[in-house]
C-alpha positions as CSV (number, residue, x, y, z in Angstrom):
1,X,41.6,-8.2,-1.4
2,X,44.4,-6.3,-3.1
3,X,45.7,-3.2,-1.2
4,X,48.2,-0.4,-2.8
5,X,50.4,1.2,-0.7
6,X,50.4,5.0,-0.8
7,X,52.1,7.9,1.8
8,X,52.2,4.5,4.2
9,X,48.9,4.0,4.4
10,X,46.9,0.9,2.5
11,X,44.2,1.9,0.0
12,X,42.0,-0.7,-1.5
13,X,42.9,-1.6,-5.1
14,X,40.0,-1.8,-7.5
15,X,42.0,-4.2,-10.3
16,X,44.9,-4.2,-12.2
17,X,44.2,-1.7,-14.4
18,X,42.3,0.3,-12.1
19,X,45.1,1.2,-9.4
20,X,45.7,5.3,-8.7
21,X,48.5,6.2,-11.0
22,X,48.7,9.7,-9.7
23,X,52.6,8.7,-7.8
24,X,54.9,7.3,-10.1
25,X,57.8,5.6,-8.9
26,X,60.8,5.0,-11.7
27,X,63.3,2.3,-10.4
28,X,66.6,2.1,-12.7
29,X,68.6,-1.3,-12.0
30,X,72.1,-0.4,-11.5
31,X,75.1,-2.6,-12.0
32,X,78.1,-0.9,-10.9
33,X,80.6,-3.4,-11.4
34,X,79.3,-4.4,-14.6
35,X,79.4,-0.8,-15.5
36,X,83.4,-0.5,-14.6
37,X,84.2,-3.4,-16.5
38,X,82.7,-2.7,-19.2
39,X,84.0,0.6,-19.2
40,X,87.4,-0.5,-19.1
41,X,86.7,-2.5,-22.7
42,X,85.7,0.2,-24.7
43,X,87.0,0.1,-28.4
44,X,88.1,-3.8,-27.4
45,X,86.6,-6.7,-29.5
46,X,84.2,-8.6,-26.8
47,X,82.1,-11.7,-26.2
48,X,78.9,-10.6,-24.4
49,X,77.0,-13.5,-22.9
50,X,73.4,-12.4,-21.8
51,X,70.0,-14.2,-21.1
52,X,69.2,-14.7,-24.4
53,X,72.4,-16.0,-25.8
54,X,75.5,-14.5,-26.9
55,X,77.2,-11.7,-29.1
56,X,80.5,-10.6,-29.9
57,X,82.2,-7.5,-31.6
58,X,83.8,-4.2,-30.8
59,X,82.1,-2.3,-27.2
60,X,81.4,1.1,-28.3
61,X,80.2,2.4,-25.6
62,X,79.3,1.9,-21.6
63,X,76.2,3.5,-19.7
64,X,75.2,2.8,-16.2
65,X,72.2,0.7,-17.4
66,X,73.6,-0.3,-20.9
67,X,76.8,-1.1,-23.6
68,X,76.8,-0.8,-26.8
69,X,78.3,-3.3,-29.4
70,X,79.5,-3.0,-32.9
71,X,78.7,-6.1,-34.8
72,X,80.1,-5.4,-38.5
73,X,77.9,-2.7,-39.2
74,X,75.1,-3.6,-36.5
75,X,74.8,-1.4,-33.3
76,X,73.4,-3.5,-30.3
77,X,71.9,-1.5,-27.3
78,X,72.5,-4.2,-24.1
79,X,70.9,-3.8,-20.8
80,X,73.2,-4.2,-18.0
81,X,71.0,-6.6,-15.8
82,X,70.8,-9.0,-19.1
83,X,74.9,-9.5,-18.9
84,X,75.8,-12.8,-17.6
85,X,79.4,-12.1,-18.6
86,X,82.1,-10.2,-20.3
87,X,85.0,-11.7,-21.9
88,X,87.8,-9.8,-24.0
89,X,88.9,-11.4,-26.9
């Protein structure tokens, strides 16, 4: 059997789409390092490699959980935790 855990104490689970959704928990994945080097890029042409391949142009902008690129005149909205690596060009 399937147990949820709620106020530390296990409560039986009746399916997936069944569980008490009365506590909602929101997790943000921070990268903070990732976050200060992007940040120190802004308005620099970059090559962005993530998990689903690779894009260059000028970083815009830098949130804790995302960047923003300027491809010609594309914006791109990238998630932190999909960054492999930053490289200035």
């Amino acid at each position: 059997m399937n147990y949820m855990y709620r106020n530390n104490m296990p409560q039986q689970m009746m399916g997936h789409n069944q569980m008490d959704h009365s506590e909602v928990m929101h997790v943000m994945v921070m990268e903070p390092f990732v976050f200060k080097a992007a940040s120190s890029l802004i308005e620099k042409y970059v090559v962005i490699e993530t998990t689903r391949g690779s894009i260059s142009g000028v970083l815009t902008d830098a949130k804790p959980d995302h960047v923003v690129v300027k491809q010609r005149d594309s914006l791109f909205f990238i998630r932190l935790c999909e960054i492999i690596w930053i490289m200035p060009e």
